[in-house]
Chimera marker file (.cmm) of the C-alpha trace (Angstrom):
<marker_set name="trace">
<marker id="1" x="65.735" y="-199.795" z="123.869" r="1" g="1" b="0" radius="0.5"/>
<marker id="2" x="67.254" y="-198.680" z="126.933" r="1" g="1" b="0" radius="0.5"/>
<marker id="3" x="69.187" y="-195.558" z="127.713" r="1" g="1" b="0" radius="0.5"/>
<marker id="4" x="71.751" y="-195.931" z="130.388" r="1" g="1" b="0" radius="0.5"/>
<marker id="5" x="72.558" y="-191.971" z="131.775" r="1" g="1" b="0" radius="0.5"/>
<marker id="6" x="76.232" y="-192.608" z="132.844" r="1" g="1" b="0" radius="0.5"/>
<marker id="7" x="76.117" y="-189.086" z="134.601" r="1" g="1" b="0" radius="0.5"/>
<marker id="8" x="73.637" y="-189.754" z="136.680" r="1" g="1" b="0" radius="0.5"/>
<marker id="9" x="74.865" y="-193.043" z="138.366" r="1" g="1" b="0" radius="0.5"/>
<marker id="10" x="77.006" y="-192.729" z="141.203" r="1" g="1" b="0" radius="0.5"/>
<marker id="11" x="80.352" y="-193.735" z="141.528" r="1" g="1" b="0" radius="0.5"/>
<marker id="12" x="80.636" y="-196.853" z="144.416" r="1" g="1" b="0" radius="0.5"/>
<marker id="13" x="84.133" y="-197.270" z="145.814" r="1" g="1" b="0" radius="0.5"/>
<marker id="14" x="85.583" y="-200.797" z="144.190" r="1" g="1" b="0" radius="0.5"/>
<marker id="15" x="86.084" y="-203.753" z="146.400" r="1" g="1" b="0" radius="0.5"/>
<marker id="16" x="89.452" y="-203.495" z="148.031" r="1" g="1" b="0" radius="0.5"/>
<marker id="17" x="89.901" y="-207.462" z="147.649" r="1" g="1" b="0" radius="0.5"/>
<marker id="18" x="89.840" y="-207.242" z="143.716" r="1" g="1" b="0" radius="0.5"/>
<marker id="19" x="92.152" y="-203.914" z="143.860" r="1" g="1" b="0" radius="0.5"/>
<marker id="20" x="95.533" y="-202.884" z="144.498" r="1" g="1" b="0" radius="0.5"/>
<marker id="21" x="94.925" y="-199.250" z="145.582" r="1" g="1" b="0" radius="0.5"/>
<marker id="22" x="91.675" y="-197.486" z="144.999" r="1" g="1" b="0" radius="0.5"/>
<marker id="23" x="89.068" y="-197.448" z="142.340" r="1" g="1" b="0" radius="0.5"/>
<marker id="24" x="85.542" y="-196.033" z="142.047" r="1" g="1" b="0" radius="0.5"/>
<marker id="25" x="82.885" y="-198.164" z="139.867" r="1" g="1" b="0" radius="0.5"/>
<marker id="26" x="80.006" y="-197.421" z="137.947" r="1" g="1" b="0" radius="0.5"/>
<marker id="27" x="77.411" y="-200.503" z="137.536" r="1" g="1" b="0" radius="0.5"/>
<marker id="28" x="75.846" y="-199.608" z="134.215" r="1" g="1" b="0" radius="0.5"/>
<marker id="29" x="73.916" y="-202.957" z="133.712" r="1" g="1" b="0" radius="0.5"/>
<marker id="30" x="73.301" y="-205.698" z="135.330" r="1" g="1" b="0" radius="0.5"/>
<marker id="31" x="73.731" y="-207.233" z="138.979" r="1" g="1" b="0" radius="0.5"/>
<marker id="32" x="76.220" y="-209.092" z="140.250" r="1" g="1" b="0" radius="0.5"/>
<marker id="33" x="73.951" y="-212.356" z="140.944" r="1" g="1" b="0" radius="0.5"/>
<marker id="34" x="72.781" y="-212.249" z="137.792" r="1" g="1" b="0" radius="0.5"/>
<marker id="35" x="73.852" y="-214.564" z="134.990" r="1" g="1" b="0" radius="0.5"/>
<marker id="36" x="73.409" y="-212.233" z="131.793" r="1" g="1" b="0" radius="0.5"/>
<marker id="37" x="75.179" y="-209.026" z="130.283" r="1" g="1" b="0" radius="0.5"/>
<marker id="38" x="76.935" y="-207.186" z="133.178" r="1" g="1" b="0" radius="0.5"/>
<marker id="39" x="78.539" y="-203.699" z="132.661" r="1" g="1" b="0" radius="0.5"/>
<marker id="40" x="80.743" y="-201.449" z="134.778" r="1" g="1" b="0" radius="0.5"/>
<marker id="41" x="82.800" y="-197.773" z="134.597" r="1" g="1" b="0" radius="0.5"/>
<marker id="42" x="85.926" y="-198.559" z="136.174" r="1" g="1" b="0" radius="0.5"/>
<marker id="43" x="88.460" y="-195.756" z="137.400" r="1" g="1" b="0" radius="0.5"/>
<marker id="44" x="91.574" y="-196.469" z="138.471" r="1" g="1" b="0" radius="0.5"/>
<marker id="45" x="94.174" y="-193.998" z="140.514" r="1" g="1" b="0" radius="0.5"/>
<marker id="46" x="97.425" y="-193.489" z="138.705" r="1" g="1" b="0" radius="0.5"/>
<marker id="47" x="99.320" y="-197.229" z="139.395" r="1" g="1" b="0" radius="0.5"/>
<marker id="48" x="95.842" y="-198.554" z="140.855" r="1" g="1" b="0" radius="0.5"/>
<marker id="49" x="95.184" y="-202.242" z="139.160" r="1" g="1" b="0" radius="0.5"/>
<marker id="50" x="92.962" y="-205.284" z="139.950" r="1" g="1" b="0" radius="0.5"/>
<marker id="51" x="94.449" y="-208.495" z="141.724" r="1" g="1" b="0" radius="0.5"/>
<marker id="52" x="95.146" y="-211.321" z="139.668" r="1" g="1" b="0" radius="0.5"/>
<marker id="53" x="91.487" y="-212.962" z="138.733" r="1" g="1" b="0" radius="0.5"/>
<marker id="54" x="89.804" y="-214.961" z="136.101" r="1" g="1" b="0" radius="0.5"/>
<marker id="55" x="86.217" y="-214.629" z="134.637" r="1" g="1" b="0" radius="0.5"/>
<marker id="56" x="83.646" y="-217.372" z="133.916" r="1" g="1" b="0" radius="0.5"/>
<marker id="57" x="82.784" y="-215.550" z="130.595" r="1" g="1" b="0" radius="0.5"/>
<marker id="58" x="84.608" y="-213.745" z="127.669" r="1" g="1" b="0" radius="0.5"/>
<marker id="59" x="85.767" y="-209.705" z="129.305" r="1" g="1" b="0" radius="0.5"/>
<marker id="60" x="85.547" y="-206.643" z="127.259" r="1" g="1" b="0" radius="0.5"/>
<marker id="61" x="87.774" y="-204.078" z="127.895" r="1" g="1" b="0" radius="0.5"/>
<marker id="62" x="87.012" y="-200.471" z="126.515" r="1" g="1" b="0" radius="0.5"/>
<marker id="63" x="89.070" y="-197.770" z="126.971" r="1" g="1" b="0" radius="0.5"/>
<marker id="64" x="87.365" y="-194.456" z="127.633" r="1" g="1" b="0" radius="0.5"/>
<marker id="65" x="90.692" y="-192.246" z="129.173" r="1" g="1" b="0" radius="0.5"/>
<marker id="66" x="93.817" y="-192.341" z="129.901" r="1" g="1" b="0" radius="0.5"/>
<marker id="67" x="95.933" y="-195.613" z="129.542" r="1" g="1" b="0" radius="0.5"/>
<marker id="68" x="95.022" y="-199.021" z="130.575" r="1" g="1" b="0" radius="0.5"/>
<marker id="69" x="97.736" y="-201.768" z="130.764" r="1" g="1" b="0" radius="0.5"/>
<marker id="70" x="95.969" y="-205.382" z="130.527" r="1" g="1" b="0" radius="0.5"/>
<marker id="71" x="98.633" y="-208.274" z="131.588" r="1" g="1" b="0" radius="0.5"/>
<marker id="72" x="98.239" y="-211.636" z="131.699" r="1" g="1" b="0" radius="0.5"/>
<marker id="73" x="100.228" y="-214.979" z="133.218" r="1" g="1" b="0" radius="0.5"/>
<marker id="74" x="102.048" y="-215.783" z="130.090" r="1" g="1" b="0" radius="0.5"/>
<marker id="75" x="103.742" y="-212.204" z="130.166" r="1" g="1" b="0" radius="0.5"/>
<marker id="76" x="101.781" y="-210.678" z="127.079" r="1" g="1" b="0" radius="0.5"/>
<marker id="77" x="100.965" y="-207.139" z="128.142" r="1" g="1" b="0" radius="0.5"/>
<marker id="78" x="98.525" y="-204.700" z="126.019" r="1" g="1" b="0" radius="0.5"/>
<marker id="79" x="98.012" y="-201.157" z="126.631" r="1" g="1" b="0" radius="0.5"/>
<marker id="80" x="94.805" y="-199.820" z="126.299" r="1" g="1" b="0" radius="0.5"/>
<marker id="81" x="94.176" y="-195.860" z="124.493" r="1" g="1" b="0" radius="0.5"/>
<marker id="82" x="90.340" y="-194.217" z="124.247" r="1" g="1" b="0" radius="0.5"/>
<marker id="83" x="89.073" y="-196.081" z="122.119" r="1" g="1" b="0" radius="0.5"/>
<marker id="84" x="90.830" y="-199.141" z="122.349" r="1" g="1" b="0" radius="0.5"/>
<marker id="85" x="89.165" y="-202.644" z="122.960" r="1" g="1" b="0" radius="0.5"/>
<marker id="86" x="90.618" y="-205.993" z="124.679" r="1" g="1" b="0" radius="0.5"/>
<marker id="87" x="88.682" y="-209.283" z="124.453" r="1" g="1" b="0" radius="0.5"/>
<marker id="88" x="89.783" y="-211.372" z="127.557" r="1" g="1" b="0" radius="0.5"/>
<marker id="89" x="88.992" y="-214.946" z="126.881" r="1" g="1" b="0" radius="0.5"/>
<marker id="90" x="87.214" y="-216.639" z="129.457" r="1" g="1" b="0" radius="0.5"/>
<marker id="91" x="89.520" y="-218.483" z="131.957" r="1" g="1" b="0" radius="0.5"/>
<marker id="92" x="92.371" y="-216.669" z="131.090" r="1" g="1" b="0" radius="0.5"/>
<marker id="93" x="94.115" y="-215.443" z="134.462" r="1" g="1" b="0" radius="0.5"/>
<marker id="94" x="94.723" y="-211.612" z="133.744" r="1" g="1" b="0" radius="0.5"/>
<marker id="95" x="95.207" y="-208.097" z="135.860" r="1" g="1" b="0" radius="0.5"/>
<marker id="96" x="94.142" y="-204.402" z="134.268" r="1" g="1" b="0" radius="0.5"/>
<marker id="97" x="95.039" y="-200.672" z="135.768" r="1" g="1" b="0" radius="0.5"/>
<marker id="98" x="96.255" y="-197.636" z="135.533" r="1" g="1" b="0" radius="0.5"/>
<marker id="99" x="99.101" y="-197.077" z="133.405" r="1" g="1" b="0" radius="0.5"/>
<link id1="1" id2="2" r="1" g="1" b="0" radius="0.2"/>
<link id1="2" id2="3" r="1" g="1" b="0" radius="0.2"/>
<link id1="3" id2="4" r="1" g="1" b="0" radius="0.2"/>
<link id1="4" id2="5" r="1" g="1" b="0" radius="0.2"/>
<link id1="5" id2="6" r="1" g="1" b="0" radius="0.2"/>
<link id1="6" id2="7" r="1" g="1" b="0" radius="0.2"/>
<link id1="7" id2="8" r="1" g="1" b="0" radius="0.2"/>
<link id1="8" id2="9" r="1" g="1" b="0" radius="0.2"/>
<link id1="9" id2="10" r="1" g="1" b="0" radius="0.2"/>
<link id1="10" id2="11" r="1" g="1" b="0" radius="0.2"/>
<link id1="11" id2="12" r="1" g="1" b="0" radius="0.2"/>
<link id1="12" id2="13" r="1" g="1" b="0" radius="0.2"/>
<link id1="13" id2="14" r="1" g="1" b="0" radius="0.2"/>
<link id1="14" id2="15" r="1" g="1" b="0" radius="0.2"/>
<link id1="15" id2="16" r="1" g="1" b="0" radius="0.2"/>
<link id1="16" id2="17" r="1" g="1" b="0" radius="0.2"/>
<link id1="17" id2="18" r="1" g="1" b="0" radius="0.2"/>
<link id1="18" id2="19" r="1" g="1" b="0" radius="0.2"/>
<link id1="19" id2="20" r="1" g="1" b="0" radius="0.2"/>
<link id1="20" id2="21" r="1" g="1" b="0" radius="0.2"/>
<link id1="21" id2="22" r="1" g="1" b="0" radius="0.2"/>
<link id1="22" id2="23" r="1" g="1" b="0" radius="0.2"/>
<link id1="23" id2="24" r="1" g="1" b="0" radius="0.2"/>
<link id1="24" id2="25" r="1" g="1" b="0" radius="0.2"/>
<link id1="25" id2="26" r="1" g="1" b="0" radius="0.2"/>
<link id1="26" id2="27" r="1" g="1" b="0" radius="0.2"/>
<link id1="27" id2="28" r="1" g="1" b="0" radius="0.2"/>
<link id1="28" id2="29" r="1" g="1" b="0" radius="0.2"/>
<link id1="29" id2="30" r="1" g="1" b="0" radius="0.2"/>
<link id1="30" id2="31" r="1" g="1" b="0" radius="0.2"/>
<link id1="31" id2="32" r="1" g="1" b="0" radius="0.2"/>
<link id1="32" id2="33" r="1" g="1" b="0" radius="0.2"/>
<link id1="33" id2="34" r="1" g="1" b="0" radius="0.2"/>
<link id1="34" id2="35" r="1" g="1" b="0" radius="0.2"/>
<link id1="35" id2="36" r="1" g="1" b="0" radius="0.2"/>
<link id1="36" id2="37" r="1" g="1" b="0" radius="0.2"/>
<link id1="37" id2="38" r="1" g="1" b="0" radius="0.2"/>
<link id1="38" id2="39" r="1" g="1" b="0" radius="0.2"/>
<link id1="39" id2="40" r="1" g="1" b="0" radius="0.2"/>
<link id1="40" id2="41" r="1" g="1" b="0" radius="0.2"/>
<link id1="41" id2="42" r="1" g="1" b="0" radius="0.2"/>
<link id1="42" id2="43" r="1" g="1" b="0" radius="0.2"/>
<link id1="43" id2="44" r="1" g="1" b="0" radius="0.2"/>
<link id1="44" id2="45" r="1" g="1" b="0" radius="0.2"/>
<link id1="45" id2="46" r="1" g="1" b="0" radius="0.2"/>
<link id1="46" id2="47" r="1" g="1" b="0" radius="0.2"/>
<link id1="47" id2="48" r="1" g="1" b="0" radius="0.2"/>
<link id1="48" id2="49" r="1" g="1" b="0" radius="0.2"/>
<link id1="49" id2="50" r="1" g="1" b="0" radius="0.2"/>
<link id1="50" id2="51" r="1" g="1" b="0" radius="0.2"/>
<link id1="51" id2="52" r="1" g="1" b="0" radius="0.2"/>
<link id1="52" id2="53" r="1" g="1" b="0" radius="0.2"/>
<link id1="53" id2="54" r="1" g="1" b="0" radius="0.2"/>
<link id1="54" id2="55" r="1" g="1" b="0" radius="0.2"/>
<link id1="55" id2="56" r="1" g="1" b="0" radius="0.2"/>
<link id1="56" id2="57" r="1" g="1" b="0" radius="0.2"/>
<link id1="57" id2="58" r="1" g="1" b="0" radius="0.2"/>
<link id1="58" id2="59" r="1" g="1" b="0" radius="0.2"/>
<link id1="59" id2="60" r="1" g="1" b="0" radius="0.2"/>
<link id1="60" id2="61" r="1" g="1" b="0" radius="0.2"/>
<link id1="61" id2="62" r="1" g="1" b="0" radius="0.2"/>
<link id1="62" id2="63" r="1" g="1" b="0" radius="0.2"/>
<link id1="63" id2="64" r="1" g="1" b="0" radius="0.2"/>
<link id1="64" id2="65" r="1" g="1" b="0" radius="0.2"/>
<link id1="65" id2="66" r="1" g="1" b="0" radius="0.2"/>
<link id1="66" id2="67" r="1" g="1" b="0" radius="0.2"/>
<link id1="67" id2="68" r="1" g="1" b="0" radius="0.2"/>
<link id1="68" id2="69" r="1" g="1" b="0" radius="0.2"/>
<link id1="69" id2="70" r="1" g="1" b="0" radius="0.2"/>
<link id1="70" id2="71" r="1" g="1" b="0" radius="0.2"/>
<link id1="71" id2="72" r="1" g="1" b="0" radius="0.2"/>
<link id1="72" id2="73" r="1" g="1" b="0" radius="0.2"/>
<link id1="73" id2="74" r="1" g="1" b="0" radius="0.2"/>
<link id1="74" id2="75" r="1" g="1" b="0" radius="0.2"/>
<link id1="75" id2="76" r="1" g="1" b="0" radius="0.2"/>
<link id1="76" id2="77" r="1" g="1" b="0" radius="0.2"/>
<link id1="77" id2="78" r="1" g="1" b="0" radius="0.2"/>
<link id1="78" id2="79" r="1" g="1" b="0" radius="0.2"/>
<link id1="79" id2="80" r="1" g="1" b="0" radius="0.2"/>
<link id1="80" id2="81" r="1" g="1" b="0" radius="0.2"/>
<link id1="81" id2="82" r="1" g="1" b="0" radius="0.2"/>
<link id1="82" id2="83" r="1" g="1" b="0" radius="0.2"/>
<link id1="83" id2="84" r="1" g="1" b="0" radius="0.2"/>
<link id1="84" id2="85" r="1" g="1" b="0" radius="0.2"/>
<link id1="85" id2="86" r="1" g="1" b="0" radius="0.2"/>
<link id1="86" id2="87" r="1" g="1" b="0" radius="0.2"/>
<link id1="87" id2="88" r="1" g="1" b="0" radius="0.2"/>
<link id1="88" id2="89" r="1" g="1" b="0" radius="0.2"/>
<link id1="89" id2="90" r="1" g="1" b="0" radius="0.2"/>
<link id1="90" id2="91" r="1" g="1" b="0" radius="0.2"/>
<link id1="91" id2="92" r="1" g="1" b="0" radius="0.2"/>
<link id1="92" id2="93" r="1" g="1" b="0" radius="0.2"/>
<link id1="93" id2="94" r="1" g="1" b="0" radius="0.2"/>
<link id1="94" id2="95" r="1" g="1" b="0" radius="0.2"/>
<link id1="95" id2="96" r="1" g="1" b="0" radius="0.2"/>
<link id1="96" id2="97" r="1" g="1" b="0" radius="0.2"/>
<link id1="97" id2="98" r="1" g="1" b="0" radius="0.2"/>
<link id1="98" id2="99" r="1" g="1" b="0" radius="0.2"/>
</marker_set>
């Protein structure tokens, strides 16, 4: 087993090519060069969001506060509560932020 201390992993400001307007990241597992599980803590700023951007692999979405709004090319748009969970198909073109 392995016990991943969120609290004691520090918050990295996000890439400001993936994001419109700040956000702070967590890397909980994994490293970007890898090809296996990867897992991140994002936080977004009130109206912070990613860019427009696809994934090679199915996305997970949980949310852990406040609201989340997931949108993708076709217009369907999901809001995410604590609690909630999106599965992002792989390939599909998609943004997530702040609400």
């Amino acid at each position: 087993m392995k016990y991943i201390s969120g609290a004691s992993l520090p918050h990295e400001p996000a890439d400001p090519k993936n994001f419109v307007l700040p956000a702070t990241m967590q890397r909980l597992l994994g490293r970007e060069d890898e090809e296996s599980v990867r897992l991140y803590r994002v936080s977004f700023e009130s109206g912070a969001r990613t860019n427009w951007h696809t994934h090679n692999d199915t996305q997970l979405l949980f949310g852990l506060s406040g609201r989340c709004i997931v949108r993708d090319r076709a217009g369907e748009e999901l809001v995410l509560d604590p609690g909630d969970v999106v599965v992002i198909e792989a390939g599909l073109e998609h943004w997530h932020g702040a609400a």
